[in-house]
Structures are given as structure tokens and as C-alpha cells.
C-alpha positions in Angstrom: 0.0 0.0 0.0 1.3 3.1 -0.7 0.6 6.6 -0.1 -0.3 9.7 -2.3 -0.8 13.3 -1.1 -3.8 15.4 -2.5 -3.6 19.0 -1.2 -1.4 17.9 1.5 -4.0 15.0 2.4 -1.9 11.9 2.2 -4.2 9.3 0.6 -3.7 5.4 0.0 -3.6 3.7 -2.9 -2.8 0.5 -4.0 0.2 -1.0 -6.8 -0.8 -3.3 -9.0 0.5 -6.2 -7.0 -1.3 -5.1 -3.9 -4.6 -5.7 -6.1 -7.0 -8.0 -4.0 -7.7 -11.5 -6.2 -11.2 -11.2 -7.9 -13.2 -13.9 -6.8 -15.2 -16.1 -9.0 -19.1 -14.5 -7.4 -17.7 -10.6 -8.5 -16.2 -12.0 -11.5 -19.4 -13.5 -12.7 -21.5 -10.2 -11.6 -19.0 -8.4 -14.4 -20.6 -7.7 -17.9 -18.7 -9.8 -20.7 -15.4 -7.5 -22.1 -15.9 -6.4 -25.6 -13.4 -6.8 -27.8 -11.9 -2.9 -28.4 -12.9 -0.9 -31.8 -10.3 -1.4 -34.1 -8.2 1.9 -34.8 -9.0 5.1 -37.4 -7.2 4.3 -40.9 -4.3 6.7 -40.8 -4.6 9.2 -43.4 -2.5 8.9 -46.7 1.0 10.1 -46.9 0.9 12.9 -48.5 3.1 13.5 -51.6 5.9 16.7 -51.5 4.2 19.3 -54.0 5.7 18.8 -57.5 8.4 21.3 -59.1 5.6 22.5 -61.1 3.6 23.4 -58.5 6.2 24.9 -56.6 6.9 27.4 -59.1 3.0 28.0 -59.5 3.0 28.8 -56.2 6.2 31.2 -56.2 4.6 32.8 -59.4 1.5 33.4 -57.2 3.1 34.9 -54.2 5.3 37.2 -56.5 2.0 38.3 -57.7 1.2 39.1 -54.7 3.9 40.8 -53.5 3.9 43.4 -56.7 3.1 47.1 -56.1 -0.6 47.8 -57.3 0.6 51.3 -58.6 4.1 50.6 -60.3 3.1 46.6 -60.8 6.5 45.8 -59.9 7.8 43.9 -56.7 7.0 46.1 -53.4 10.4 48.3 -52.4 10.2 50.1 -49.2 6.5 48.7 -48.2 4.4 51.3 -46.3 1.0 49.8 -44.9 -2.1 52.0 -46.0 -5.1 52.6 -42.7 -7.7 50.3 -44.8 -5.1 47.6 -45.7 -3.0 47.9 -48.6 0.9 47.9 -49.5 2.3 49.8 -52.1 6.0 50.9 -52.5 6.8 54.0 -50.8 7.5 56.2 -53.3 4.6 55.2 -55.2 2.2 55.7 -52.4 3.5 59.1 -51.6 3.6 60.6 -55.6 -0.3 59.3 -55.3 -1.0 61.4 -52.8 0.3 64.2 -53.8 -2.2 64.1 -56.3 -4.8 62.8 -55.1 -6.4 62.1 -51.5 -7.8 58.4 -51.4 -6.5 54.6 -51.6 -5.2 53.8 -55.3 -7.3 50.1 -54.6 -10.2 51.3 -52.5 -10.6 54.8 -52.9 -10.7 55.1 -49.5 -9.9 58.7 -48.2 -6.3 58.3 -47.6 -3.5 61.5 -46.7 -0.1 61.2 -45.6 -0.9 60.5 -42.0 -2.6 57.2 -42.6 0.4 55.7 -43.9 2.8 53.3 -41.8 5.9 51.5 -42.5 5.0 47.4 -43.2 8.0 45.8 -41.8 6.8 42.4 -41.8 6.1 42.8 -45.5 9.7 44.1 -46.1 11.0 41.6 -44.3 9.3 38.5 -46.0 10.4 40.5 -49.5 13.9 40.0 -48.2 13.8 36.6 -47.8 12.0 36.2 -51.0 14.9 38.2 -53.2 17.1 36.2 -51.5 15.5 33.0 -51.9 15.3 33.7 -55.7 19.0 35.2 -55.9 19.6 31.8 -54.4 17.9 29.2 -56.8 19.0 31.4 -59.7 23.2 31.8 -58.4 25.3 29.0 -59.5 27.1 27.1 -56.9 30.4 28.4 -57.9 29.0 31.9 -56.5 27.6 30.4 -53.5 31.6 29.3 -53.1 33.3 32.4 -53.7 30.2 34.0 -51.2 31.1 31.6 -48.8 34.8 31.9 -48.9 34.3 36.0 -49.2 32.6 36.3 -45.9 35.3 34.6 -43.7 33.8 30.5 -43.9 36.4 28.5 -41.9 37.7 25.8 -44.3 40.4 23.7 -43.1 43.5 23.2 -46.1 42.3 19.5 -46.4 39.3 20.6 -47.3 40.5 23.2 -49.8 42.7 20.3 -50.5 40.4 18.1 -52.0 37.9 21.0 -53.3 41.2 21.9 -55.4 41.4 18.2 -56.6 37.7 18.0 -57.4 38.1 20.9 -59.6 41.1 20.1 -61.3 39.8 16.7 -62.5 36.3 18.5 -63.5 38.2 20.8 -65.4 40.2 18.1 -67.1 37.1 16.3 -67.8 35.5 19.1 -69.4 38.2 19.8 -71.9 38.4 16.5 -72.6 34.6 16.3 -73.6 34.8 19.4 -75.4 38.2 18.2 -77.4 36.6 15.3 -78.5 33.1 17.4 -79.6 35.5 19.4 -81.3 36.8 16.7 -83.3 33.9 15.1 -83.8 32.7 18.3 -85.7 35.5 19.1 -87.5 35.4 15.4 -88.9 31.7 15.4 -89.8 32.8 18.7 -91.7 35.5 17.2 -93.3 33.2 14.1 -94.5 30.5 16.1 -95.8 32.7 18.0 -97.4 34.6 15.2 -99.6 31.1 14.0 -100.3 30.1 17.0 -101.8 33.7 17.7 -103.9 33.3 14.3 -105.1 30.0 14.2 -105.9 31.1 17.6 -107.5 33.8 15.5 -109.2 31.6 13.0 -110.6 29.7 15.6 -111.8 32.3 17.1 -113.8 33.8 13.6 -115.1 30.9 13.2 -116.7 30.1 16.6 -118.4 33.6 16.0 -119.3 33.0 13.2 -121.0 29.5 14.6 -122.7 32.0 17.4 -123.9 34.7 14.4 -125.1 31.5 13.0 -127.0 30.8 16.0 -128.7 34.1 17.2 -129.9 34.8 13.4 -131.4 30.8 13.4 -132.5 31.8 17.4 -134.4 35.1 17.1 -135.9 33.7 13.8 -137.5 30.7 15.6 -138.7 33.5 18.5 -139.5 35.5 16.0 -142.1 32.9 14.6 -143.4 31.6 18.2 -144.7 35.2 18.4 -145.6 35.2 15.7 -148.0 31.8 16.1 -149.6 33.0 19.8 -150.2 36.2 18.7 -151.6 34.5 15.8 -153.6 32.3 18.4 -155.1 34.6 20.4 -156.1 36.3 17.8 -157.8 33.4 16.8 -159.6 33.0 20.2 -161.1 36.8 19.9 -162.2 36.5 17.1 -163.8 33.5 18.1 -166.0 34.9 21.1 -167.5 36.4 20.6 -171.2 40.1 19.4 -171.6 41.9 20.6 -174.5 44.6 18.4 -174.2 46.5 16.9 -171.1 49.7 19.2 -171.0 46.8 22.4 -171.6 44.5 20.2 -169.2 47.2 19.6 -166.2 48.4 23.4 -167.0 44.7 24.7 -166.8 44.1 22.0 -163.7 47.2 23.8 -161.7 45.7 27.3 -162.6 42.3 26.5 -161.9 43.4 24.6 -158.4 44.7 28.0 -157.5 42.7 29.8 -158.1 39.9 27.4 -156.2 42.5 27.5 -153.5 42.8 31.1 -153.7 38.8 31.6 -154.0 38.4 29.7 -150.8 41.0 32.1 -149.2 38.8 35.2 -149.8 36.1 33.0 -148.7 38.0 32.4 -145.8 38.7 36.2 -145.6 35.2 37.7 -146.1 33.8 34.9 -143.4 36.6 35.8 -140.9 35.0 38.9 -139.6 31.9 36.8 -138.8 33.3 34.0 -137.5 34.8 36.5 -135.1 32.0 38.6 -134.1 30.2 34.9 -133.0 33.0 33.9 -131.2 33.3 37.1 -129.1 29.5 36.6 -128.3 29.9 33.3 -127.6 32.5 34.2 -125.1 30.9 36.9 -123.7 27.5 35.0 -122.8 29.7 31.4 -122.5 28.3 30.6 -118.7 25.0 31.0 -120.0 25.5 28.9 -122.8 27.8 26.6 -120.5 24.5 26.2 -118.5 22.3 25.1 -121.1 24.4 22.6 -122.9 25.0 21.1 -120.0 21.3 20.8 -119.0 20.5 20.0 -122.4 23.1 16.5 -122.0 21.6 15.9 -118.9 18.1 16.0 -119.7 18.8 13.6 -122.8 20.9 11.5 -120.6 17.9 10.9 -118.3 15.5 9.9 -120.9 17.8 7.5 -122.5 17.7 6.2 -118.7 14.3 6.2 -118.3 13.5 4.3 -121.4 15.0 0.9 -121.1 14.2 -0.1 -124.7 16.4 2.4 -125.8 20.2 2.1 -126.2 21.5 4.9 -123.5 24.4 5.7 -126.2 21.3 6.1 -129.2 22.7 8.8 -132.1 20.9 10.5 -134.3 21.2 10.3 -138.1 23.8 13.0 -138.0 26.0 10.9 -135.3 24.9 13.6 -132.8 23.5 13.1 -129.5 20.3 14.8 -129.7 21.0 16.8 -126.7 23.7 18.3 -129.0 21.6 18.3 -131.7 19.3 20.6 -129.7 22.2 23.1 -128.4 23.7 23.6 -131.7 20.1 24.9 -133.1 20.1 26.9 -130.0 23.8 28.3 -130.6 23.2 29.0 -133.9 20.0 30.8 -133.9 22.2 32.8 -130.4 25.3 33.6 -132.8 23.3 34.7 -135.6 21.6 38.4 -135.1 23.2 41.3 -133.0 21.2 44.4 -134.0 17.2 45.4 -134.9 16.6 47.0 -138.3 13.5 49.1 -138.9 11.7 48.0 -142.5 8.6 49.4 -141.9 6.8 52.3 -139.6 3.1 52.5 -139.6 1.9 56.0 -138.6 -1.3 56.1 -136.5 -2.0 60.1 -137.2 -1.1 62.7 -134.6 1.5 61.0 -132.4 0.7 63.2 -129.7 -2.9 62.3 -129.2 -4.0 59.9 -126.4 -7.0 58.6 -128.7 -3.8 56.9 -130.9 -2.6 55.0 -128.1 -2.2 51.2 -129.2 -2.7 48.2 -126.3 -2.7 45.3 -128.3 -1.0 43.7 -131.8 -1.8 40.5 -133.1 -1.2 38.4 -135.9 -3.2 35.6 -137.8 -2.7 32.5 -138.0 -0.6 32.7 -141.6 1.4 36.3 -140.3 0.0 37.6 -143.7 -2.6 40.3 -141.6 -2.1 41.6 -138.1 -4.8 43.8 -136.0 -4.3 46.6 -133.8 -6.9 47.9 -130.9 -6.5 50.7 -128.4 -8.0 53.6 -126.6 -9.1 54.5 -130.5 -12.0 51.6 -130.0 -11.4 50.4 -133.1 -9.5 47.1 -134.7 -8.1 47.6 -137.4 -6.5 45.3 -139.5 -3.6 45.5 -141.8 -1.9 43.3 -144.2 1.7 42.8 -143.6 3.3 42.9 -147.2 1.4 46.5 -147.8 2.8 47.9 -144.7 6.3 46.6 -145.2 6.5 46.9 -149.5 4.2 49.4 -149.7 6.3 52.9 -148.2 2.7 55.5 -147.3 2.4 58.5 -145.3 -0.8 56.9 -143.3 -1.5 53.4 -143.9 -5.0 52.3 -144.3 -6.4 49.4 -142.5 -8.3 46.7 -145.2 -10.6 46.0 -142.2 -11.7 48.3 -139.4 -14.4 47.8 -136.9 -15.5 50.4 -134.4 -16.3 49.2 -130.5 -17.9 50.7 -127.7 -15.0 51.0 -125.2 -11.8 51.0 -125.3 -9.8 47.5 -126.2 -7.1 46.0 -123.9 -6.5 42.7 -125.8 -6.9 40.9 -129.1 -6.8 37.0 -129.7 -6.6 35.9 -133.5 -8.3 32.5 -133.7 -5.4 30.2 -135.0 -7.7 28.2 -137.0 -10.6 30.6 -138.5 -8.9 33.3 -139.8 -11.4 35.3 -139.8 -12.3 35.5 -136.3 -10.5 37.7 -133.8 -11.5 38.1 -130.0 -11.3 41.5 -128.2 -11.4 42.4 -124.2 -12.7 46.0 -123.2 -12.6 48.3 -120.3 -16.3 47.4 -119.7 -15.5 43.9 -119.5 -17.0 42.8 -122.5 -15.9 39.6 -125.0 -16.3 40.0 -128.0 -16.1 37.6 -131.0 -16.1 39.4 -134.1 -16.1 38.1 -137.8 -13.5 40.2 -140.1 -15.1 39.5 -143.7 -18.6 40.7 -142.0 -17.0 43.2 -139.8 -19.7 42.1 -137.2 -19.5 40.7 -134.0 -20.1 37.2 -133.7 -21.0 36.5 -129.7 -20.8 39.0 -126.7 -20.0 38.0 -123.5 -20.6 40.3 -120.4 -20.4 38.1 -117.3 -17.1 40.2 -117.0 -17.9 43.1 -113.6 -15.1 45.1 -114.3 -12.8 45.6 -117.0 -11.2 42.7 -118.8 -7.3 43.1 -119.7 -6.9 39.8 -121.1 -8.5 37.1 -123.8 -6.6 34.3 -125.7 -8.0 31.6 -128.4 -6.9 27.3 -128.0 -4.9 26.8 -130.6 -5.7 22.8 -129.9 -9.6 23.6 -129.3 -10.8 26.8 -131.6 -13.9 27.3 -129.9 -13.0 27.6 -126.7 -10.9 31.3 -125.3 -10.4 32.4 -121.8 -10.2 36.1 -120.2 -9.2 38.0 -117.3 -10.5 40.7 -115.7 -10.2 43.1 -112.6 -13.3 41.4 -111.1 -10.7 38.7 -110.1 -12.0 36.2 -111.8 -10.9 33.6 -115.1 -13.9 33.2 -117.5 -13.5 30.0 -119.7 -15.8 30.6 -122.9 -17.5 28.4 -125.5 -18.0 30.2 -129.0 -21.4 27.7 -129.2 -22.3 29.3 -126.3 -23.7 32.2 -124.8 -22.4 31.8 -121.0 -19.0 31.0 -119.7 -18.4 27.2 -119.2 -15.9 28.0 -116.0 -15.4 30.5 -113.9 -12.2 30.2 -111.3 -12.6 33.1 -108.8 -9.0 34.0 -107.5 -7.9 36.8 -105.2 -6.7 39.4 -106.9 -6.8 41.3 -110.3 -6.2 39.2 -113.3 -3.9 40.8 -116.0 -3.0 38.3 -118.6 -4.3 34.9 -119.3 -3.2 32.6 -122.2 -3.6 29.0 -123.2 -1.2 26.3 -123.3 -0.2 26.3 -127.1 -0.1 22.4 -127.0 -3.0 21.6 -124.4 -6.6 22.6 -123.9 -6.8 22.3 -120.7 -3.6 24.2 -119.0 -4.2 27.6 -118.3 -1.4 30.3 -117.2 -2.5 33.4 -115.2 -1.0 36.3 -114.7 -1.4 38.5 -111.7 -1.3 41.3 -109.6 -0.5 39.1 -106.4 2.9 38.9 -107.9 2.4 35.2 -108.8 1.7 33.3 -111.9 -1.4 30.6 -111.3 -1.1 27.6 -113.6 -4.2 25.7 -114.1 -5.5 22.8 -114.8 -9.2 23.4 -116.2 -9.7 19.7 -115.3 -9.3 20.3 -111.3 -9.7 24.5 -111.1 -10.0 23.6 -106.6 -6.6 25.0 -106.3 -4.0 25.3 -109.3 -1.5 23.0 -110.3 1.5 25.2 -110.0 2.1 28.6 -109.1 5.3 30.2 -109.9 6.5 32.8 -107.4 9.8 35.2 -108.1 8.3 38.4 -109.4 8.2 41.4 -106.9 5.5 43.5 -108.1 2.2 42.6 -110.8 2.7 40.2 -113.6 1.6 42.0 -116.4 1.8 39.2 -119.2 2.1 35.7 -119.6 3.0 34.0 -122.9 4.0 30.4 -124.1 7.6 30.0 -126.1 6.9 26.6 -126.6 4.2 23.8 -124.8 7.0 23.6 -121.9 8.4 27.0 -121.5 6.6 30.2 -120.1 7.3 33.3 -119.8 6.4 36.2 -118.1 7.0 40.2 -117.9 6.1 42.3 -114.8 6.6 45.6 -113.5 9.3 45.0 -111.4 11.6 45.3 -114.6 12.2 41.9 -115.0 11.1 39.2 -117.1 11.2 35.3 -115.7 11.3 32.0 -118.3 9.7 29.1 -116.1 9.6 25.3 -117.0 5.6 24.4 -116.8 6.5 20.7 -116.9 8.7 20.7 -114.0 7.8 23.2 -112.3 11.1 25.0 -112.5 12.1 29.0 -113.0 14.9 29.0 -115.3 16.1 32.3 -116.1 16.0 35.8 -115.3 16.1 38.4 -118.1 17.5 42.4 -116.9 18.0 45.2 -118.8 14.8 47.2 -119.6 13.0 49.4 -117.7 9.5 48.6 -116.8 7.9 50.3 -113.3 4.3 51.5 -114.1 3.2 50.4 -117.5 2.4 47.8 -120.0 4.9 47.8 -122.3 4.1 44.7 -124.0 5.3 41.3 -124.3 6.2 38.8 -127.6 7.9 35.5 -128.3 8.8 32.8 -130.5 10.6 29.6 -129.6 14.1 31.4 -129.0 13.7 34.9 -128.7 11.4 37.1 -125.7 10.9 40.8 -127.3 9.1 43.3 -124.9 9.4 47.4 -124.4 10.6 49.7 -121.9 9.8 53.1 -120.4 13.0 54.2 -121.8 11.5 53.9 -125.7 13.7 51.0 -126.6 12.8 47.8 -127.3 14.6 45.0 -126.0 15.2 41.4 -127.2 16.2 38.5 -125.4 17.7 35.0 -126.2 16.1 32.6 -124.2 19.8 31.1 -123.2 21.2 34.3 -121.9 19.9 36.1 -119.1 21.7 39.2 -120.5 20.4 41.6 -123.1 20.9 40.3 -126.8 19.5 43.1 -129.0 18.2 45.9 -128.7 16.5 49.5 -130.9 16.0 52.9 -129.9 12.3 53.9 -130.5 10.7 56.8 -129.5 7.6 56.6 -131.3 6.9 53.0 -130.2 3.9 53.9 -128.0 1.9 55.4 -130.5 3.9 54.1 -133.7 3.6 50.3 -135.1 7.9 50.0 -136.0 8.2 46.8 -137.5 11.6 45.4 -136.7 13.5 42.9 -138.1 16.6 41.0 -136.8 19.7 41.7 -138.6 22.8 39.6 -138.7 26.4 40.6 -138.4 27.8 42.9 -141.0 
């Protein structure tokens, strides 16, 4: 029994083995024990906040803490009477001004202001929370070390070692990166000077092909030359054979001597090609060499062909092609004027000309202007026949003023005009009426062009930004292909029905397909300002004249710009655009008229006009003198 004291009061109380022994009679007056509720599920551990939303949290709190005046993190935070922080200065240059709370325009003067310094406190430890995650541990080092840390020379000791062997290890890895680049430079490199050289081995041997392929060609013109010559020796009369072998060494003189001054009078010309052929030789360089490849990849492509197949001459035909090219290039330098049509008072607007076409045989052509008239001329007359004014055999008179004509390449006598109103018209020339009249057109029309592989069909453009295709047996447009801007030249696919080019003021050139008009099949870009014509060379090459001074040849087929022609000058106006299969003609707004070789990107020929706006000067090309 022991004792316990309660206020003082010492009261017994019993240790557990001082307990008296139940006995069985209290035992069984005891209610039955209950076995004890089982314990409360502890809760889930729960997870350390992820980095993400750590930093949601810090973005949150540094809202918080920004200055509702300056919205930039609290300096110097002064406590507001109705609860708001704001920096110090910013609070005070408020109040100047005005006299209530910048949050709850509660009336507010100098006096109600205090200094927060629990605020400025937790900012401190924010700033330096954030210098810390942001400062590298190098800095928390050279911190550490600058404000006195005791660290023992063992320690530095092995700090030391740690970094040298870091450092090593670092220059190591960046040695070998270094290496690593400098080789994968090196490999692409010999890759690209050998595929370079493989490359040139072969255009090398193209050119190895040609020479043997041209001197051959060169003998044999040689021989048939010197065999006819010999022919015509032999047929001549022979008096006798000392006067024959006397006459025979005379006569081989002077065939000798007459192919000297042959030799003589062809040297100048033979010159002035070579010194063009050198002056334009990359171009030309260029295109025999993509000629030869071009043939050299259809011989690959058809397998039933031998890939070393000749032509009758013994030339490849990619030779074949650049010799026509190189001679046609070699064979004009200069314009000569044969003809001038006069159009009355040069000086009047009314005489303006927009549009020159010829028919299908170039034995008439038609002009159409602001005049609105066509008139329609016969070449020979204008060029044999020398007049002061030149009278048209045809002339039709219109209600606005005409933008474009389109000879029908098959019916000569019909011819298709585009107006300012937007109208189509089909006229008949032996009637001198119009045949059909299309006005779908909402604004004026600068463009319409006949198929030469379907006659009744022609297409136009217009300002309403839309492409009309037009049936001549019917009296509304077949297709319509709305685009997004202004429409200035359209013009059929010499060789195709269906393939549309389109010039416009979007800078682009829109190549269609009339069989799928969803979206077009090509669209050449390059031009910096409108395209103001579009015309075929041939069924593959396109070309095209804008304002930007510049004129672009493009390959349709494979969807390829080729060349680039400089030289005239072309910033606000139409000056007109014409081709043939090697040569791109167009004018300038310096009066000249420029001529291009398809090959060269430089200007080929070129005349001085300064009547050419209101004028017709009929130009000729003019070979070498």
C-alpha cells in the first residue's frame, strides 16, 4: 500500500501487485469484455508538391507581392489605414495628387500611412531565396569563402582536386566534340567535292563525245565539199592533157585562192560569234550542260532504248538541240526598222495602241487601243508598200476602249477582243460584225486568248478577279475560277486545252488545270510586283513580264524557274510582251525595245524607238555585217 498526497492529504492507494484476487461471485456479476474498436485508418502520406507546382506557387506569391501602382515587386513597403501595401515612393507621388487609396478609394492623406515591416521583411527573404535558386554554386563558393567561412587546407585540398579533374574532364569532352565536328565537316565536305567531281567527269566526258561526235561531222563536210569540187573539175572541157594539167594547176589556185577570200570575207563573222559566244559562254555553258543531262535521263528512263542512241547525223540529240540553240544565239546582234506605220497625230491619247496581233498565216495583223477600233492591216502592204498613213483593209469600231486581241489560230477570220467594260467580244472580219458578246465580265477585262488545240473555246481576265472560260457555241461561260486578286494576262497552253497560265497582280503566276480549277497546279513565285503578261515559247516554256523590270522564263512541266532576263526598264506600264521559240521581245519606259535570247539572261539586241507607243515600228533581226 502506498501513499499519495492530494492538497497535503496523504491518501492510500494500492500498486498493481497489492490488487486483492477477484473472486469467481464478483467475476461472474462483471458484464462480458468487448473486444476494443479497431483503430481510425491513418490518413495517406501525402506527396511533396511537384516542381511545377512549386513554381505555380512562387509565381503566385510574387503576384502578390507586386506594387498595385508601379506593378513591380514592393520596395520600401508602407502599410495603408484600410489595408494595402504599395512601394513608398509610389504611395507618396499618389498622394500628392490625389487624396484616397489607389485600390479602395478610401480617403487616404499622408498621416494614414505606416511602415510594413513584416512585408519588407518577408520580401527579403524572397529576393534572397530567388538570388539563391538562380546563383550558381560556384558563386555560393566564392560567397562563402568572401565572408570569412572556416575551411580547413584539407578541405580546400580536395575542393582543389575535385576541380582540377572537373576541369580536365570538361576539356576532354569538349576536345573530342571538337573533333567530332571538325570530322563530320571534313566528310560532308569530300562528299560533296566528289559528288562535284563526278559531276564534272561526266560533263567531261558529254563534252569528249561532242568534240569526237563534231570534228567527225566537221570531215565529213570536208570531203563532200572537196569531192564536189572535184566533180566540177572534172566536167569542165580538156583541150589536151599538157593544156589540161596546165589549166588544172591554174584552176586549183585559183579554187585554192577563192576559198582564201572566202576564208577572208567569213573571218569577220566567224569573229564577231565567237566574241559573243564568249561573252555569254556561262549561260551557254549552262544550257548545254542541262541539255546532255536531260537527254541523258530519258535515254535512262526508257529501257528499250540504247542509253548511247545517235541521231542520223551521229549527234547526241542533246547536242543536236544546243547547236540549233547556238546558232540561232550567234546569228543576229542588232534590230533594223523595214517598216513604220503612222497612226495620225502622235501626240494624241485617242492613238494609243494596247494590243498587236497576228493571224494565224502572219500575212494580216490587228491593232486595238483607246481608239476603239480594230483595225486590220496586211503585212506585205505595210512593209512593201512605203505611205504616209496606212489604211487598215478591215476596221471595226467598238464601244469602249480595247485591252486585248486574240486571232483564232484556226478561222482566220475571227478575232476576240477584251474591253474596259468587261465585254468579250467575237467578231467576224469579212462581216465586220461581232459574232457573240460576252458580259459576265464586272469590271474591266485586260486579257482574252484563243486554244490553238480547241478553236472554240478562249479564256479572259479581268479586274473582277475572276478567269472566264468561254465556249464560241455558247452564250455563257463554261468556267469561272474566282482568284484573289486582279487578273492581268491569261493565255492558253499552245499544245494543251486544258492548262491555263495566269498572270497576276499578287505577284504570282497561277497555272491551271481546267480539269481540277480547286486549287492550281503550280504557281510560280519570283516576281516582286504585278505580272503583267504571260506567254508560251513553246508547250513547256513560259514566260512572263512584270513591273518589277524583270522578265522570268519558267519550266511548266517541271515546275522549274529557269532564267531571269535584266536590262529594260519597266515600273508602271504595260509595255508589251512577244515571243517565238528562242527569242522574248518586250518594251521599256525608256523607248527602246529590247530582245532576249532565251539562253542568256543578258540583253541580246536591242532598238532605240521613240515613237513605239503610238507608232507600229516593225523590226527585223539583222545579222552581223
Amino acid at each position: 500500500m502506498g501513499e499519495s498526497s492530494i492538497g497535503g492529504a496523504l491518501v492510500p492507494t494500492a500498486t498493481k501487485s497489492e490488487q486483492p484476487p477477484s473472486s469467481p461471485e464478483s467475476t461472474a456479476s462483471l458484464p462480458p469484455q468487448t473486444a476494443p474498436f479497431p483503430p481510425p485508418p491513418s490518413p495517406p502520406p501525402q506527396e511533396p508538391p511537384s516542381l511545377a507546382e512549386k513554381e505555380a506557387a512562387e509565381a503566385d506569391m510574387d503576384k502578390d507581392t507586386l506594387c498595385p501602382i508601379c506593378m513591380q515587386i514592393i520596395k520600401d513597403a508602407f502599410l495603408t489605414a484600410c489595408g494595402h501595401s504599395f512601394c513608398y515612393m509610389c504611395i507618396l507621388t499618389h498622394l500628392r495628387n490625389k487624396s484616397d487609396c489607389p485600390c479602395c478609394s478610401h480617403f487616404l492623406t499622408d498621416n494614414h500611412i505606416f511602415p510594413n515591416f513584416l512585408l519588407n521583411k518577408l520580401l527579403k527573404k524572397t529576393s534572397a531565396r530567388q538570388l539563391a535558386r538562380t546563383t550558381s554554386p560556384v558563386k555560393h563558393l566564392c560567397q562563402a569563402v568572401q565572408q570569412g567561412c572556416e575551411v580547413s587546407v584539407k578541405e580546400l585540398d580536395g575542393l582543389l582536386s575535385l576541380l582540377v579533374d572537373n576541369k580536365r574532364k570538361m576539356e576532354q569532352e569538349e576536345a573530342e566534340t571538337n573533333m567530332r565536328t571538325l570530322l563530320d565537316f571534313l566528310n560532308c565536305l569530300r562528299k560533296q567535292k566528289l559528288e562535284e567531281l563526278n559531276e564534272i567527269q561526266t560533263d567531261l566526258q558529254y563534252v569528249k563525245e561532242d568534240i569526237t561526235a563534231v570534228e567527225k561531222r566537221s570531215i565529213e563536210l570536208y570531203r563532200a565539199n572537196l569531192q564536189g569540187w572535184m566533180d566540177s573539175a572534172s566536167s569542165q572541157n580538156k583541150v589536151d592533157v599538157k593544156a589540161q594539167s596546165g589549166s588544172q594547176g591554174f584552176r586549183s589556185k585559183d579554187a585554192y585562192r577563192g576559198s582564201d577570200s572566202a576564208y577572208d570575207t567569213n573571218s569577220g563573222l566567224a569573229v564577231a560569234r565567237k566574241r559573243r559566244v564568249h561573252a555569254q559562254f556561262n549561260d551557254l555553258q549552262q544550257y548545254y550542260l542541262q541539255k546532255r543531262r536531260h537527254w541523258t535521263k530519258q535515254f535512262h528512263k526508257q529501257e528499250d532504248k540504247d542509253p548511247n542512241a545517235t541521231n542520223r547525223d551521229g549527234y547526241n540529240p542533246g547536242l543536236e538541240d544546243f547547236q540549233s540553240v547556238l546558232t540561232t544565239f550567234t546569228r543576229y546582234s542588232r534590230l533594223r526598222v523595214i517598216a513604220e506605220l503612222n497612226h495620225g497625230d502622235i501626240f494624241h491619247s485617242a492613238n494609243i495602241v494596247l494590243s498587236i496581233e497576228f493571224d494565224c498565216d502572219d500575212e494580216l495583223f490587228a491593232t486595238a487601243g483607246v481608239s476603239r477600233r480594230i483595225k486590220v492591216f496586211e503585212f506585205s502592204s505595210a512593209v512593201n508598200e512605203p505611205a504616209d498613213v496606212h489604211c487598215p483593209v478591215v476596221e471595226m469600231s467598238t464601244r469602249s476602249k480595247l485591252t486585248c486581241l486574240s486571232w483564232n489560230k484556226y478561222t482566220r477570220n475571227h478575232i476576240a477582243s477584251s474591253d474596259y467594260d468587261g465585254i468579250v467580244t467575237v467578231w467576224d472580219i469579212t462581216t465586220q460584225q461581232s459574232l457573240m458578246e460576252y458580259e459576265d465580265h464586272e469590271k474591266r477585262a485586260w486579257s482574252v486568248d484563243f486554244s490553238r488545240t480547241e478553236p472554240s473555246m478562249l479564256v479572259s481576265g479581268s479586274d473582277d478577279c475572276k478567269v472566264k472560260v468561254w465556249c464560241t457555241k455558247q452564250e455563257a461561260s463554261v468556267l469561272n475560277i474566282d482568284m484573289k486578286a486582279n487578273i492581268c494576262s491569261v493565255k492558253y497552253n499552245p499544245g494543251s486545252s486544258v492548262h491555263v497560265a495566269v498572270g497576276s497582280v499578287d505577284h504570282h503566276i497561277h497555272y491551271y488545270d481546267l480539269r481540277n480549277i480547286s486549287q492550281p497546279l503550280y504557281v510560280f513565285g519570283g516576281h516582286k510586283k504585278a505580272v503583267s503578261y504571260v506567254k508560251f515559247l513553246s508547250n513547256n516554256e513560259l514566260a512572263s513580264a512584270s513591273t518589277d523590270s524583270t522578265l522570268r522564263l519558267w519550266d511548266v512541266k517541271e515546275n522549274l524557274p529557269l532564267r531571269t532576263f535584266r536590262g529594260h526598264t519597266n515600273e508602271k506600264n504595260f509595255v508589251g510582251l512577244a515571243v517565238n521559240n528562242e527569242y522574248i521581245a518586250c518594251g521599256s519606259e525608256t523607248n527602246e525595245v529590247f530582245v532576249y535570247h532565251k539562253v542568256s539572261s543578258h540583253m541580246g539586241i536591242w532598238y532605240f524607238c521613240i515613237k513605239s507607243m503610238y507608232n507600229l515600228v516593225t523590226l527585223t533581226l539583222a545579222g552581223h555585217l
